[in-house]
C-alpha positions in Angstrom: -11.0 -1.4 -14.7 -9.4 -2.1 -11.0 -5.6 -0.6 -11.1 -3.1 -0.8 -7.9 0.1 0.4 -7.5 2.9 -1.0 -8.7 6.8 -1.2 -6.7 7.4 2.0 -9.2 4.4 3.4 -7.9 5.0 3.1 -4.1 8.7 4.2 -4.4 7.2 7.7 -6.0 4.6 7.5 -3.2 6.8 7.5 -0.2 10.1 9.8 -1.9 7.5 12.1 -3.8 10.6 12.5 -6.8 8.1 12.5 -9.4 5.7 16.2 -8.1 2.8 14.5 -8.9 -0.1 17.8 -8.5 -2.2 17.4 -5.6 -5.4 15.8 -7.2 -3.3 13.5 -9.1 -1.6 12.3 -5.8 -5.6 11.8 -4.1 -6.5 9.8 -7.0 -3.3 7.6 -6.6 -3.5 7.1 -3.5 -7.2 5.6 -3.6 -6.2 2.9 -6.1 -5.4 -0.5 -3.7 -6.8 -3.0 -5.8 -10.4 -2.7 -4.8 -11.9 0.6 -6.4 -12.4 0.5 -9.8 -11.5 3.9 -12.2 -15.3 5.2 -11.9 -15.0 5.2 -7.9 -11.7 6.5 -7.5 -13.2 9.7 -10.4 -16.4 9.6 -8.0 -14.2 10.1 -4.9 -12.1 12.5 -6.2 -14.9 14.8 -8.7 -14.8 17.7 -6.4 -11.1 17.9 -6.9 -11.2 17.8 -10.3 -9.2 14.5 -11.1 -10.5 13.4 -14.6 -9.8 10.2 -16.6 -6.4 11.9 -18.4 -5.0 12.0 -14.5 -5.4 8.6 -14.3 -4.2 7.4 -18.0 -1.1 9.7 -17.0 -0.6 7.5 -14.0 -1.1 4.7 -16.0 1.0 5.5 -18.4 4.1 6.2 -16.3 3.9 2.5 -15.0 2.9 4.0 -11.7 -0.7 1.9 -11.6 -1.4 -1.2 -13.2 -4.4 -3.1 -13.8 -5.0 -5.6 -10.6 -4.5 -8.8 -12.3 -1.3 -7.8 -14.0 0.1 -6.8 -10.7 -0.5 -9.9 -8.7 1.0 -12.3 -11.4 4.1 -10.2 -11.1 4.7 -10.2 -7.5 3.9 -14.3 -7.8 6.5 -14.2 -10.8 9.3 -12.6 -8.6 8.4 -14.2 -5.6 8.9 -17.7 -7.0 12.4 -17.0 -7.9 12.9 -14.8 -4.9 16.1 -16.1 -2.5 14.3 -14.2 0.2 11.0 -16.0 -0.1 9.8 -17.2 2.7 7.0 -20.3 3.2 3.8 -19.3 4.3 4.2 -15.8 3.2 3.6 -16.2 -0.1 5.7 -13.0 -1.7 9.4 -11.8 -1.0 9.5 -9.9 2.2 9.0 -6.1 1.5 12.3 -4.0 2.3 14.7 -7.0 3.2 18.1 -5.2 1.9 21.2 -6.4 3.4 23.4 -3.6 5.5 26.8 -3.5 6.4 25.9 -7.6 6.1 23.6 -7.5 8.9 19.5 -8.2 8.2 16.4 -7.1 9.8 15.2 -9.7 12.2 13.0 -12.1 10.3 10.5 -12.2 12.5 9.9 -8.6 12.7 9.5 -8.5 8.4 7.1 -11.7 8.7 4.6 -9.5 10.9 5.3 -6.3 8.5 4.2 -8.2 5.5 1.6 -9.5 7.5 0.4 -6.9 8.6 1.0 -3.7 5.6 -1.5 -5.2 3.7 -4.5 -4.9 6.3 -3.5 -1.5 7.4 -3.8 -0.2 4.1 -7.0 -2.3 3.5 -8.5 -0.6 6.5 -7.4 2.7 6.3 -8.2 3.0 2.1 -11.8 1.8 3.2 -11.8 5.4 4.9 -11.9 7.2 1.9 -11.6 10.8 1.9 -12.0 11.0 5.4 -8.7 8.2 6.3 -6.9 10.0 3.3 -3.8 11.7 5.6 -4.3 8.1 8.0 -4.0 5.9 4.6 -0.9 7.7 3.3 1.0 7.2 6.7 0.5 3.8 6.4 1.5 3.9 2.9 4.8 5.5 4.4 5.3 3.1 6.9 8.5 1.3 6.5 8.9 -1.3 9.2 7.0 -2.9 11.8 7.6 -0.2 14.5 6.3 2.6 12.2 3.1 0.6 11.6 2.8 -0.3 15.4 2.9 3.8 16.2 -0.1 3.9 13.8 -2.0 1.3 14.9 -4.1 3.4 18.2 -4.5 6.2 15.2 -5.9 3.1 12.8 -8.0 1.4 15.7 -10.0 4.6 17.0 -10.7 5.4 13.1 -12.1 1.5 12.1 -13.4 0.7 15.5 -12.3 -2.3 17.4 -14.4 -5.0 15.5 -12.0 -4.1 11.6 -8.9 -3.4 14.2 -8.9 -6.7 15.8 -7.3 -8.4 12.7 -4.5 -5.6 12.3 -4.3 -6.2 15.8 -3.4 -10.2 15.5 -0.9 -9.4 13.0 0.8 -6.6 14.3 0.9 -8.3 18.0 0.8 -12.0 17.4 
């Protein structure tokens, strides 16, 4: 089965109010839609994460099988006000403030670009694990861009060059 995170998932991710234990918090953190349950347990063995770690997860609507996840974010796109066209979802962290927005522009490249960075940097494994979670922190287009020489010397310039386009261009 391939789980990601879900919204409650990332919130818990970047505010840590939840204490997940250490090994619980690796696993997590390797679910991005690609690795199945038997990788993520193969990744993490010598940590000791079993299968109860992640049906805990699972059971606190933190992960969510892959599938489940997508038609969701479709669903509340779709009905979204702050859908934009040719983006596809809502824009990630759009909140008005003292009735001013974030410049459009600049939360077009971030949800442009978030998804690639964490692509890139989960396909690090153990080794990207502290380089995947700053990205996972990232919160706006500037954080993101301060990664991005950390991301490119740890991909290599060939993966980088299509953070690169969206982060720049």
């Amino acid at each position: 089965m391939i789980y990601t995170k879900t919204e409650l998932g990332r919130t818990v991710l970047q505010d840590r109010s939840l204490g997940l234990s250490p090994r619980q918090r690796s696993a997590f953190i390797l679910f991005d839609g690609a690795r199945g349950v038997e990788e993520v347990l193969k990744l993490t063995k010598a940590l000791g994460v079993t299968a109860d770690d992640i049906s805990w997860l699972v059971e606190l609507a933190l992960l969510a099988p892959k599938d489940a996840v997508a038609d969701r974010q479709q669903a509340d796109a779709a009905q979204s006000p702050l859908a934009a066209p040719g983006l596809g979802a809502a824009l990630p962290g759009l909140t008005a403030s003292a009735g001013e927005f974030p410049a459009l522009d600049d939360q077009a490249h971030y949800a442009r670009a978030y998804p690639i960075a964490v692509r890139l940097t989960s396909s690090l494994g153990l080794r990207g694990f502290r380089l995947n979670l700053a990205v996972e922190s990232a919160a706006d287009l500037e954080a993101l861009k301060d990664l991005a020489p950390k991301i490119k010397e740890a991909v290599g310039m060939d993966k980088f060059k299509e953070l690169e386009d969206a982060l720049y261009r």
